[in-house]
PDB file of N, CA, C, O and CB in Angstrom:
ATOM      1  N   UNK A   1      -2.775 -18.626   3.590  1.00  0.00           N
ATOM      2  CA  UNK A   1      -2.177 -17.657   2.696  1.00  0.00           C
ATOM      3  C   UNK A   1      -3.238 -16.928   1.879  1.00  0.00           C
ATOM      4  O   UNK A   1      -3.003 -15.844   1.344  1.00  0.00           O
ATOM      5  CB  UNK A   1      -1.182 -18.337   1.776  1.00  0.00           C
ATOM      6  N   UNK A   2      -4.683 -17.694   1.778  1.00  0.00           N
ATOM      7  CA  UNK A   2      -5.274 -16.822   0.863  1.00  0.00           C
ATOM      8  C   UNK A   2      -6.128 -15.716   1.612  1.00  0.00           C
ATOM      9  O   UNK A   2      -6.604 -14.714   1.079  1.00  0.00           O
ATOM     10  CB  UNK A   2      -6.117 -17.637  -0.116  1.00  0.00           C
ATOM     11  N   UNK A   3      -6.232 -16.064   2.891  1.00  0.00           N
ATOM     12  CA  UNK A   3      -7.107 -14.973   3.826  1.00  0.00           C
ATOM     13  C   UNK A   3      -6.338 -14.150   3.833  1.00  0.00           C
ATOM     14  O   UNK A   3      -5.215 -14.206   4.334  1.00  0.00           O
ATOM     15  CB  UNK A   3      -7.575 -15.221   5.262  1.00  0.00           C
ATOM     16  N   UNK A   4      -7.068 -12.835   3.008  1.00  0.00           N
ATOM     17  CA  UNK A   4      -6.611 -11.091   2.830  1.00  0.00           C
ATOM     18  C   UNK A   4      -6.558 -11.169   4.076  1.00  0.00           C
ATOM     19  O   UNK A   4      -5.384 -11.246   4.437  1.00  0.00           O
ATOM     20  CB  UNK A   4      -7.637  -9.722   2.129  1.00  0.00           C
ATOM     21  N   UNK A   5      -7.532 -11.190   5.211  1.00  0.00           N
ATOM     22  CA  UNK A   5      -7.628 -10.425   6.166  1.00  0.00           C
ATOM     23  C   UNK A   5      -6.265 -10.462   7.444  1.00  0.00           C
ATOM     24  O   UNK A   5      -5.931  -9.508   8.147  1.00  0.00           O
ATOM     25  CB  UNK A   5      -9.010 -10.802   6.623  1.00  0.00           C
ATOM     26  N   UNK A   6      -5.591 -12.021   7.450  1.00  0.00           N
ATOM     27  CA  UNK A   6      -4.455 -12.323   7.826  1.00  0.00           C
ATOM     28  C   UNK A   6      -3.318 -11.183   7.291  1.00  0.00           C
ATOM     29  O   UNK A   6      -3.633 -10.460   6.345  1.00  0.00           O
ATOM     30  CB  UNK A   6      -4.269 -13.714   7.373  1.00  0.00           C
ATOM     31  N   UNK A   7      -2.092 -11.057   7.878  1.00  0.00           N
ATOM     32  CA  UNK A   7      -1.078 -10.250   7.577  1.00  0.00           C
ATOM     33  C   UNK A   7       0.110 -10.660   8.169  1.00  0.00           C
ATOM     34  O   UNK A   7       1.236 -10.370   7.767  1.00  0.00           O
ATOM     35  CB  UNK A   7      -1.352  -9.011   7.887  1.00  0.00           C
ATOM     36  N   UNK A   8      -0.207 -11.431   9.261  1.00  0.00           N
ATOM     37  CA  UNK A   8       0.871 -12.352   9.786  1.00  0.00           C
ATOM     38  C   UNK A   8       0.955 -14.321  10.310  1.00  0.00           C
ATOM     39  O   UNK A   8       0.578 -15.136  11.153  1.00  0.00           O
ATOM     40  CB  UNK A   8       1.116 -11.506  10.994  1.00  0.00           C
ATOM     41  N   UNK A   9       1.464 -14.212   9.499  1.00  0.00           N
ATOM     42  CA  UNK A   9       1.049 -16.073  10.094  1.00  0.00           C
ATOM     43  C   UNK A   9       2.600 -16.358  10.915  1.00  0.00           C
ATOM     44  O   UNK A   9       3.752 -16.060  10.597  1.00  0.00           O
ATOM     45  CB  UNK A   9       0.765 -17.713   8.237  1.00  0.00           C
ATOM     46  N   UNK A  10       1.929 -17.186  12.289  1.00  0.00           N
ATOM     47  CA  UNK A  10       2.607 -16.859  13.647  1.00  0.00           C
ATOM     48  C   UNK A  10       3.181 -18.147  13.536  1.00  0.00           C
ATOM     49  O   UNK A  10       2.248 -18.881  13.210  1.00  0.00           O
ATOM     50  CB  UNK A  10       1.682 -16.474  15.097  1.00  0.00           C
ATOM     51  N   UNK A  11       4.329 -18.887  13.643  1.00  0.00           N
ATOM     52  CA  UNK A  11       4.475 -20.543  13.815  1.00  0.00           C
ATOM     53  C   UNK A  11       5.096 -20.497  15.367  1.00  0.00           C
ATOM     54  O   UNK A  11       6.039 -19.844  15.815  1.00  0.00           O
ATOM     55  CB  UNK A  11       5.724 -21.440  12.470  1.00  0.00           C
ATOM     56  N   UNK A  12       4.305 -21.331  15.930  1.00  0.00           N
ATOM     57  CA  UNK A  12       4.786 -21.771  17.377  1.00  0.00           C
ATOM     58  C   UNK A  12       5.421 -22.837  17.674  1.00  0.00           C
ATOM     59  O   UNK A  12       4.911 -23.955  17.614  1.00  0.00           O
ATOM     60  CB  UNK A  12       3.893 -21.896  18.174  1.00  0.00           C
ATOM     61  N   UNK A  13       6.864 -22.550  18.105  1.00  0.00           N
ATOM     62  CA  UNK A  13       8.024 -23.247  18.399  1.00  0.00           C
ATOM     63  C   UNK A  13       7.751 -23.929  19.202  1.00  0.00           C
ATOM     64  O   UNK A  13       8.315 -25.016  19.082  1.00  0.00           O
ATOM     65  CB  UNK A  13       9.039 -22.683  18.703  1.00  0.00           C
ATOM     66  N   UNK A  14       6.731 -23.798  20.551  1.00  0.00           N
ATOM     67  CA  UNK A  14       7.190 -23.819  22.065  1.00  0.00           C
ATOM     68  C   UNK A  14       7.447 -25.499  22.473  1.00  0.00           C
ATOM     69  O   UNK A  14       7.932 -25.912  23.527  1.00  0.00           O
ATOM     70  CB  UNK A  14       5.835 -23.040  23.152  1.00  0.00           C
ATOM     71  N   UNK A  15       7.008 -26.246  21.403  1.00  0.00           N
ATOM     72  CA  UNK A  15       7.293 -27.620  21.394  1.00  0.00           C
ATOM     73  C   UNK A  15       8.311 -28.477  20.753  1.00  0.00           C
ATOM     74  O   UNK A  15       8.426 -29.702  20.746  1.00  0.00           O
ATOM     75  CB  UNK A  15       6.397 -28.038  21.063  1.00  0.00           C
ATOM     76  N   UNK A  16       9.237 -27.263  20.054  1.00  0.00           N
ATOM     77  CA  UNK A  16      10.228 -27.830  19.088  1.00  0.00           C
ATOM     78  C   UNK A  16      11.434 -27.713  19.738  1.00  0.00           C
ATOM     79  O   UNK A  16      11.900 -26.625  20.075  1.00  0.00           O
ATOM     80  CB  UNK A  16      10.287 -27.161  17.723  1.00  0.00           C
ATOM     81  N   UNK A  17      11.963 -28.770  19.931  1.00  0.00           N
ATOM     82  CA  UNK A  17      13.470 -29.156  20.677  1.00  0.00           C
ATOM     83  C   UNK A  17      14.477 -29.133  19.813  1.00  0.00           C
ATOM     84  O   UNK A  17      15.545 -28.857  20.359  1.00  0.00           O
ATOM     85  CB  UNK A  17      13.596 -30.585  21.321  1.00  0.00           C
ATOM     86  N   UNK A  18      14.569 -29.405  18.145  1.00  0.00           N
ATOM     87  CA  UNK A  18      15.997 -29.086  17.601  1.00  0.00           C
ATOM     88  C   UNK A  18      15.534 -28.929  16.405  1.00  0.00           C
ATOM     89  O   UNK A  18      14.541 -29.561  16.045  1.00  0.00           O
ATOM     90  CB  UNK A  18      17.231 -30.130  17.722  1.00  0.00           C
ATOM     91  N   UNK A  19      16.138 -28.110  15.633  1.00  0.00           N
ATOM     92  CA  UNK A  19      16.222 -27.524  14.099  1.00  0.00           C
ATOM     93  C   UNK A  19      17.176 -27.504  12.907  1.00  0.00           C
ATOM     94  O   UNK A  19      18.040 -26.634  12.806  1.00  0.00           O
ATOM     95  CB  UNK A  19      16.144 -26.409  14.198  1.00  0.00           C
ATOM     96  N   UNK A  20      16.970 -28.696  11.796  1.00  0.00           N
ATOM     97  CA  UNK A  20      18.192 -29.012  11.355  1.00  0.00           C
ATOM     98  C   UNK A  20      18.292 -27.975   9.784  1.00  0.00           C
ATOM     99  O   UNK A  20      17.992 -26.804   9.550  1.00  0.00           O
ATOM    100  CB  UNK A  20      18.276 -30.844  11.196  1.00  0.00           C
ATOM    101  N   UNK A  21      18.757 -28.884   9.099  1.00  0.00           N
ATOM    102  CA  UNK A  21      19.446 -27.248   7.786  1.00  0.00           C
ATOM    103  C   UNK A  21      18.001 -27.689   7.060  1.00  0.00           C
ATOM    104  O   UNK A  21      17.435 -26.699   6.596  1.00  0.00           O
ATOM    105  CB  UNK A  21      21.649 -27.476   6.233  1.00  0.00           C
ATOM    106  N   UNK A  22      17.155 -29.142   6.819  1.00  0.00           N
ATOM    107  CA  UNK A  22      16.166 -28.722   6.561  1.00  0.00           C
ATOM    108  C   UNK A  22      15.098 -28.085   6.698  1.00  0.00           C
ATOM    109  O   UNK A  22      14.459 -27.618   5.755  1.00  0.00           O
ATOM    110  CB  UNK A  22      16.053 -29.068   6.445  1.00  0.00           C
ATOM    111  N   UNK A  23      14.689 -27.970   8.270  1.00  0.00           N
ATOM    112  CA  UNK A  23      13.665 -27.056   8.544  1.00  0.00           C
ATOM    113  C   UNK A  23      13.865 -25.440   8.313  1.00  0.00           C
ATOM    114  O   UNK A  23      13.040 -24.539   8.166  1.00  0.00           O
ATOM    115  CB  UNK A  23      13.357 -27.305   9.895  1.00  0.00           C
ATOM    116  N   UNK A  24      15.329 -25.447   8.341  1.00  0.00           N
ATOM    117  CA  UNK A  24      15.615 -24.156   8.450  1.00  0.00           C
ATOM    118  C   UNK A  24      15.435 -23.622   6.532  1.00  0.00           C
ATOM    119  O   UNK A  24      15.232 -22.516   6.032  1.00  0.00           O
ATOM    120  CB  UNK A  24      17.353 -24.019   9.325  1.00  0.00           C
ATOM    121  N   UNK A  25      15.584 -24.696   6.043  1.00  0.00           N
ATOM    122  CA  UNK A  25      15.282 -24.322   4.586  1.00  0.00           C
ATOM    123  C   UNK A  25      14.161 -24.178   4.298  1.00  0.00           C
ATOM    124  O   UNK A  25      13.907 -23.427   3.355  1.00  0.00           O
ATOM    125  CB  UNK A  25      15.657 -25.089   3.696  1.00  0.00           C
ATOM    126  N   UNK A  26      13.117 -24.828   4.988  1.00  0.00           N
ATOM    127  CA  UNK A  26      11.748 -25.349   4.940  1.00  0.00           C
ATOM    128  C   UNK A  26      10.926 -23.797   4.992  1.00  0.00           C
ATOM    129  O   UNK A  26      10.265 -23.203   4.140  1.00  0.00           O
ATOM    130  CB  UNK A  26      11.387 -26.548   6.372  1.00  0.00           C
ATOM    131  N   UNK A  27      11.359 -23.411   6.615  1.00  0.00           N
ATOM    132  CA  UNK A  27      11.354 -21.977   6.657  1.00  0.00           C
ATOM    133  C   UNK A  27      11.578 -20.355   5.760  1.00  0.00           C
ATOM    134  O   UNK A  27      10.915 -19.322   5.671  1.00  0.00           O
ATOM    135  CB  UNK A  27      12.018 -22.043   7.357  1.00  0.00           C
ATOM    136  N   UNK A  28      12.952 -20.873   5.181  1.00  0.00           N
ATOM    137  CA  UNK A  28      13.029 -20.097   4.518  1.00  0.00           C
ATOM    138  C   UNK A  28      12.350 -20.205   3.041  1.00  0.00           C
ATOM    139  O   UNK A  28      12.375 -19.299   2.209  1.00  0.00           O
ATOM    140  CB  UNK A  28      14.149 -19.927   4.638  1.00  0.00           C
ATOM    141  N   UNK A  29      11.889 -21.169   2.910  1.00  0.00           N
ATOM    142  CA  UNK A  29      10.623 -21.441   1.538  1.00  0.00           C
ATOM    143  C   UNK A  29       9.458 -20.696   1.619  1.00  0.00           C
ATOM    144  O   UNK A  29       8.922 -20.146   0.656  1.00  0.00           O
ATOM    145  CB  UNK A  29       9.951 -22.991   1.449  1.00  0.00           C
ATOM    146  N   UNK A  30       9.026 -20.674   2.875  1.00  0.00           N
ATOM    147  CA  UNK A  30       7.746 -20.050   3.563  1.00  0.00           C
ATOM    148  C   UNK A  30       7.802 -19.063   3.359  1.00  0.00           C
ATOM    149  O   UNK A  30       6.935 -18.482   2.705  1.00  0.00           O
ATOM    150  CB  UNK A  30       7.458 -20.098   4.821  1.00  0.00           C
ATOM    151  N   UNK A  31       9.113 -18.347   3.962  1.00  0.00           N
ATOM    152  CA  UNK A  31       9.007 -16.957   3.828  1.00  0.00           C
ATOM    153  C   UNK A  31       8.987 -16.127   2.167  1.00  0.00           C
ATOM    154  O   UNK A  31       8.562 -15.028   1.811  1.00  0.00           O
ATOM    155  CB  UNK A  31      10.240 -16.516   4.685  1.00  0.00           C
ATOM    156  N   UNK A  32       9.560 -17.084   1.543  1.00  0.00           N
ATOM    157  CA  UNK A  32       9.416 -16.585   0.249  1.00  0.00           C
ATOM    158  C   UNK A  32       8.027 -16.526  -0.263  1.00  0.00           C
ATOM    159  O   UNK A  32       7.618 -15.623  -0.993  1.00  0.00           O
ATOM    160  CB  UNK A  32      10.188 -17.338  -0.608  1.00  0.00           C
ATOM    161  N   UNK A  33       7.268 -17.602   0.183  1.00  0.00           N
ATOM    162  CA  UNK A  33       5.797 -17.845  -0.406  1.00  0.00           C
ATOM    163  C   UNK A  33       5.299 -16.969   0.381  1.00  0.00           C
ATOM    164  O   UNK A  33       4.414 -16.409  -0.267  1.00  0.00           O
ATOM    165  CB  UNK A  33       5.042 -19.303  -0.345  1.00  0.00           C
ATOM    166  N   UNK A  34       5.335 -16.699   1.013  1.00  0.00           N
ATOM    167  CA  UNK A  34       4.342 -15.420   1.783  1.00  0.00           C
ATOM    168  C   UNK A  34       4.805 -14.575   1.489  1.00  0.00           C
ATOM    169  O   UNK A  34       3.936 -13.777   1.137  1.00  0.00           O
ATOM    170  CB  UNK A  34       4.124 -15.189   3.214  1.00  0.00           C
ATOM    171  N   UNK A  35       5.975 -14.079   1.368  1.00  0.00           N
ATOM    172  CA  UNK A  35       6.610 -12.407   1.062  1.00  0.00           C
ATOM    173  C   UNK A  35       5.466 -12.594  -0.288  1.00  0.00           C
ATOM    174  O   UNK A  35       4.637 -11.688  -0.373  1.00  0.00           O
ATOM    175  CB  UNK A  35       8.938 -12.060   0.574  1.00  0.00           C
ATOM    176  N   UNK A  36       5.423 -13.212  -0.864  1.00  0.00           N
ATOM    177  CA  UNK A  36       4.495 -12.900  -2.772  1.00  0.00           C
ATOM    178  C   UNK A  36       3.713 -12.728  -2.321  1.00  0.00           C
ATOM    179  O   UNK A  36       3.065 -12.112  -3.167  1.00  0.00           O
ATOM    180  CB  UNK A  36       4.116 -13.929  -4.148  1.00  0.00           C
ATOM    181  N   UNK A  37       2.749 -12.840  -0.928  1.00  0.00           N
ATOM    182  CA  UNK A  37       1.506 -12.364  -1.647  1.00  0.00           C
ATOM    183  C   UNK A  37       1.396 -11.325  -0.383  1.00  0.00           C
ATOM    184  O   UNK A  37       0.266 -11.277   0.103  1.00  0.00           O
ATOM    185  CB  UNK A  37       0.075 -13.618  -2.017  1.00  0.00           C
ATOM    186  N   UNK A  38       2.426 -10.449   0.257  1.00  0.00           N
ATOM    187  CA  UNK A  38       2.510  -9.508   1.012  1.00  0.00           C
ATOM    188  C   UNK A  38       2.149 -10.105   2.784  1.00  0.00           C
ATOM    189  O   UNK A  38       1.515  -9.443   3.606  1.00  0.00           O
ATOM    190  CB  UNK A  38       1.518  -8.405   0.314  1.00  0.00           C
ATOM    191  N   UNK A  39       2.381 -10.642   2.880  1.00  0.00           N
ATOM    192  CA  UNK A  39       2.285 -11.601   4.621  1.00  0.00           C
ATOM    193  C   UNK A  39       4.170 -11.775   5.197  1.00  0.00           C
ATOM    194  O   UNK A  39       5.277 -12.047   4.734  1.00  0.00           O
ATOM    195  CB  UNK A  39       1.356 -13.995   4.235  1.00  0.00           C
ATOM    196  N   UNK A  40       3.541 -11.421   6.407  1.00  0.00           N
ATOM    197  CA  UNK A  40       5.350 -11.662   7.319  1.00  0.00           C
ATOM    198  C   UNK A  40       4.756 -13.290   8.175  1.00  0.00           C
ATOM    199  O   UNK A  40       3.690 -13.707   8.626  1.00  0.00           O
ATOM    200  CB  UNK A  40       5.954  -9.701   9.174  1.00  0.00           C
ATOM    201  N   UNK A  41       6.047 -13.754   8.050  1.00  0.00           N
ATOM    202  CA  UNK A  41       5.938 -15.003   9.681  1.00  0.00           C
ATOM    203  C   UNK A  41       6.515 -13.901  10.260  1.00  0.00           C
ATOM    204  O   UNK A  41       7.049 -12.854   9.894  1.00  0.00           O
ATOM    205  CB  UNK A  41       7.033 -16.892   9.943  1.00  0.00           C
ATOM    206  N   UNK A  42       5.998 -14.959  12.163  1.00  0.00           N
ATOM    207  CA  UNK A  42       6.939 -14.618  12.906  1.00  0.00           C
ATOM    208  C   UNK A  42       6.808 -15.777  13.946  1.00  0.00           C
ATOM    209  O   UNK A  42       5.824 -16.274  14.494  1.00  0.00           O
ATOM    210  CB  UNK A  42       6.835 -13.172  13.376  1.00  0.00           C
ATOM    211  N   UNK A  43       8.425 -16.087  14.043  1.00  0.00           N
ATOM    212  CA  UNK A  43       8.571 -17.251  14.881  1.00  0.00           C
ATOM    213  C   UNK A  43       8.421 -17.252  16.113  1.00  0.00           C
ATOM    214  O   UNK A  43       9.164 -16.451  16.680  1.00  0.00           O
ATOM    215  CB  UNK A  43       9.571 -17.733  14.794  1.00  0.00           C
ATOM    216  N   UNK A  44       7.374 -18.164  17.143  1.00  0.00           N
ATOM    217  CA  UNK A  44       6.914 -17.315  18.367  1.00  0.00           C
ATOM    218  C   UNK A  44       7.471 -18.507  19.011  1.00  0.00           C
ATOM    219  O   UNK A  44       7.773 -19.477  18.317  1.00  0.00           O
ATOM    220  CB  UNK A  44       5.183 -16.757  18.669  1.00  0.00           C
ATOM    221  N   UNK A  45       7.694 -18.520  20.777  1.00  0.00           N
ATOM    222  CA  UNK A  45       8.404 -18.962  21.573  1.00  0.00           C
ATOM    223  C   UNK A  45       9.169 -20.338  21.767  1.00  0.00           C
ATOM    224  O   UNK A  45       8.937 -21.304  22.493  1.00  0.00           O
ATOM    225  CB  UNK A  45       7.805 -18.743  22.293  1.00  0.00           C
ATOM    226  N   UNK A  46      10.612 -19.943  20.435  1.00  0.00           N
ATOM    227  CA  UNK A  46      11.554 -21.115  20.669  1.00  0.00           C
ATOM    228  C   UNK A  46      12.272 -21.100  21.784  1.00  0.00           C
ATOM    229  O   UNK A  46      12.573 -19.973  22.177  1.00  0.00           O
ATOM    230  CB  UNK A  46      12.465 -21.275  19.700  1.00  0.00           C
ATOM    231  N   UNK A  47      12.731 -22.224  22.573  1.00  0.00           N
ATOM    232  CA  UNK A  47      13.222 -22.471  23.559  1.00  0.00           C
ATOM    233  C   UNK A  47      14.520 -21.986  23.132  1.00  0.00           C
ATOM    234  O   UNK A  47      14.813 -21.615  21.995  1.00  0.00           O
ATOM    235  CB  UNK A  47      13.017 -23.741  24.023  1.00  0.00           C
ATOM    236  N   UNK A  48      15.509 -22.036  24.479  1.00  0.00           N
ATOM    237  CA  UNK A  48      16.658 -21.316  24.228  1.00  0.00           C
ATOM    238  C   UNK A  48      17.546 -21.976  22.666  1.00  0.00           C
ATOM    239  O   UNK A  48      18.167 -21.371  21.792  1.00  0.00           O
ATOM    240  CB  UNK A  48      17.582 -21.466  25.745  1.00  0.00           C
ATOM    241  N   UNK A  49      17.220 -23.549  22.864  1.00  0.00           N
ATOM    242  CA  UNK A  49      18.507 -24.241  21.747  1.00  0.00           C
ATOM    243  C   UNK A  49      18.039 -23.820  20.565  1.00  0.00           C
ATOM    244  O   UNK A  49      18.858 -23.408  19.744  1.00  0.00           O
ATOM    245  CB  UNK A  49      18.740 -26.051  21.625  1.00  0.00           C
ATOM    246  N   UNK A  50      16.592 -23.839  20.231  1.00  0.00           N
ATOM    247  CA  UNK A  50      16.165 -23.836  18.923  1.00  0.00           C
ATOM    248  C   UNK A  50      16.567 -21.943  18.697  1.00  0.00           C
ATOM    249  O   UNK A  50      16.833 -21.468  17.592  1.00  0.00           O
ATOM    250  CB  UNK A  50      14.264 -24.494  18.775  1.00  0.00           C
ATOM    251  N   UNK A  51      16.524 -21.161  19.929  1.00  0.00           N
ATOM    252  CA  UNK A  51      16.735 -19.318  19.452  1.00  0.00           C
ATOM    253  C   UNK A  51      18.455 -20.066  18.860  1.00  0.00           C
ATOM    254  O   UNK A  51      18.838 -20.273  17.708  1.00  0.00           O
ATOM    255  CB  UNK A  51      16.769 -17.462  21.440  1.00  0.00           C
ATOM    256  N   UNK A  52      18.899 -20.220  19.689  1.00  0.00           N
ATOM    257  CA  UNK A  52      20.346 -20.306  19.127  1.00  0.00           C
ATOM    258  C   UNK A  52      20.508 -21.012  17.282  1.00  0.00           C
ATOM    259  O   UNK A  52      21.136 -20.526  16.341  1.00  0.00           O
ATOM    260  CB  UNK A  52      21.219 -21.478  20.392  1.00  0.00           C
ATOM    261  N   UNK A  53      20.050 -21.705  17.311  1.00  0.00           N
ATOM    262  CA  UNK A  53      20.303 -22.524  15.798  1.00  0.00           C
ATOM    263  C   UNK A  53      19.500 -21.266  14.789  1.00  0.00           C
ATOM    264  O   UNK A  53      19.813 -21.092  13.611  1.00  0.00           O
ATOM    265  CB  UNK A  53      19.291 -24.526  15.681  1.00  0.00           C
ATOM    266  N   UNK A  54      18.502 -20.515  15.454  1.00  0.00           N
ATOM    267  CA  UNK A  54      18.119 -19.114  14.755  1.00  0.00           C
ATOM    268  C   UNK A  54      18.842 -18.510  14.536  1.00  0.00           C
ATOM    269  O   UNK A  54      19.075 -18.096  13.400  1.00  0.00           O
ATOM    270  CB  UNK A  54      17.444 -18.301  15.201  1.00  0.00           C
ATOM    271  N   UNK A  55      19.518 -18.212  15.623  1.00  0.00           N
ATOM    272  CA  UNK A  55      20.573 -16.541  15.535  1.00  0.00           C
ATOM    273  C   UNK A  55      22.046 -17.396  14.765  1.00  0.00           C
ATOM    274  O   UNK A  55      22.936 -16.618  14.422  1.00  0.00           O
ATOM    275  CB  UNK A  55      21.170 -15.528  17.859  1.00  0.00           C
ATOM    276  N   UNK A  56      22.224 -18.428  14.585  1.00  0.00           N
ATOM    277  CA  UNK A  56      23.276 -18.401  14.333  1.00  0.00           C
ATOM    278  C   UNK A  56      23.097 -18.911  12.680  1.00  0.00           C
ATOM    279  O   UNK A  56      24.121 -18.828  12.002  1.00  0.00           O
ATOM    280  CB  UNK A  56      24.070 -19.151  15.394  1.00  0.00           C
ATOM    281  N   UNK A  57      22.286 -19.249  12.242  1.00  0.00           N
ATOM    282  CA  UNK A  57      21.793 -19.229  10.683  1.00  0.00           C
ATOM    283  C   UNK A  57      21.018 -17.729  10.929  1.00  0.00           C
ATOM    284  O   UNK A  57      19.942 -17.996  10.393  1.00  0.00           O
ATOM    285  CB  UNK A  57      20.566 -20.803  10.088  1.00  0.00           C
ATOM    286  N   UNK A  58      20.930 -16.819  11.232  1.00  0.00           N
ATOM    287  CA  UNK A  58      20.427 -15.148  10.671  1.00  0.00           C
ATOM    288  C   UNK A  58      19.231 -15.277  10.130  1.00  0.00           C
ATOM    289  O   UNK A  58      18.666 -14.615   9.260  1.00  0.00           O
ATOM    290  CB  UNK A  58      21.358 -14.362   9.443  1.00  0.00           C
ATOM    291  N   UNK A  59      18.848 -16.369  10.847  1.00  0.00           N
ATOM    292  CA  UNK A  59      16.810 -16.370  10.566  1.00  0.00           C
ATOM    293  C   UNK A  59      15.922 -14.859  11.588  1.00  0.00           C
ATOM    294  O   UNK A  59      14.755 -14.486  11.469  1.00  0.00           O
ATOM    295  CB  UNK A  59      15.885 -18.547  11.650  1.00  0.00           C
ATOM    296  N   UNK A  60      16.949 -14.330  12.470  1.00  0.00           N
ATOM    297  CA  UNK A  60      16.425 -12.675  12.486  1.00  0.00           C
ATOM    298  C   UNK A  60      16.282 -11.645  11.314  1.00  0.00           C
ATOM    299  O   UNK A  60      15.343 -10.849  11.328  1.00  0.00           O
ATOM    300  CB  UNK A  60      17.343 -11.933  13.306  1.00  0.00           C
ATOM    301  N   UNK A  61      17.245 -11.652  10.253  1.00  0.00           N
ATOM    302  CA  UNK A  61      17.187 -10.671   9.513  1.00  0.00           C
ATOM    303  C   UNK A  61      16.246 -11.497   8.251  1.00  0.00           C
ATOM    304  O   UNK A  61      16.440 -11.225   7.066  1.00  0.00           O
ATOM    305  CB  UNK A  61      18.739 -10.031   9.208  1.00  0.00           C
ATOM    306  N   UNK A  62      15.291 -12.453   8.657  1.00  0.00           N
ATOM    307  CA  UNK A  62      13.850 -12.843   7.820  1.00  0.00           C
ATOM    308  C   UNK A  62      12.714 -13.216   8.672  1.00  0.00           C
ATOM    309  O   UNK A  62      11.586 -13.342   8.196  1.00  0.00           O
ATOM    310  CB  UNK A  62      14.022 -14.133   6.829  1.00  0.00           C
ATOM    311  N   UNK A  63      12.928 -13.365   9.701  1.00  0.00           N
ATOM    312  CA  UNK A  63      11.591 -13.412  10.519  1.00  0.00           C
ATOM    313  C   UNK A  63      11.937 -12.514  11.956  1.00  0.00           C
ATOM    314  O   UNK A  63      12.992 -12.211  12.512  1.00  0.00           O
ATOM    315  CB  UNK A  63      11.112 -15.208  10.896  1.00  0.00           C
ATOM    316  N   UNK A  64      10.435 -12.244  12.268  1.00  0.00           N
ATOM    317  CA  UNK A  64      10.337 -11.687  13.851  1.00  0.00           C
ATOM    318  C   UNK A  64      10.313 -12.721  14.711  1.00  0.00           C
ATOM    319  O   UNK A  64       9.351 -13.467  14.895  1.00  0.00           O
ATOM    320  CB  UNK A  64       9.062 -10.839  14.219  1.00  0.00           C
ATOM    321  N   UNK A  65      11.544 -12.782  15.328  1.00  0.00           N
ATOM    322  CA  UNK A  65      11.650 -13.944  16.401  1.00  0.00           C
ATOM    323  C   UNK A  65      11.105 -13.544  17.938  1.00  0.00           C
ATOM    324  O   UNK A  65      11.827 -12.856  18.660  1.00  0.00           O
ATOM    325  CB  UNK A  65      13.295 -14.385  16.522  1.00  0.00           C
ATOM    326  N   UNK A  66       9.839 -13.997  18.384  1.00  0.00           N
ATOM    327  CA  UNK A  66       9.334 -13.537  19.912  1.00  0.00           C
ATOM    328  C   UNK A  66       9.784 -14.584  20.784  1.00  0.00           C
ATOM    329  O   UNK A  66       9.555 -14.522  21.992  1.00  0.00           O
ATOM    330  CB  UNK A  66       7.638 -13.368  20.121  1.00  0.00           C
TER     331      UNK A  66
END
């Protein structure tokens, strides 16, 4: 978070098999701490179950989901 030169910090799913209301809170903590000091996440290749537990808590309209 303190490297200016960063602008996006990327978290990689591609090993995460399920996502409960804490991570998903966990997440949305992050995004608050980074929105302050001007930085986006973006959540990079969740498998299909974990996109679903995304789209259906509206973690699209706070992160870029790839």
């Amino acid at each position: 978070m303190q490297d200016a030169e960063t602008r996006t910090i990327q978290i990689d799913l591609e090993n995460v098999t399920y996502m409960d209301s804490s991570a998903l809170g966990m997440l949305m903590l992050l995004n608050e701490r980074i929105g302050e000091v001007g930085k986006t996440v973006t959540l990079y290749k969740p498998n299909q179950k974990v996109r679903h537990i995304l789209d259906i808590a509206n973690m699209g309209k706070l992160f870029k989901i790839d």
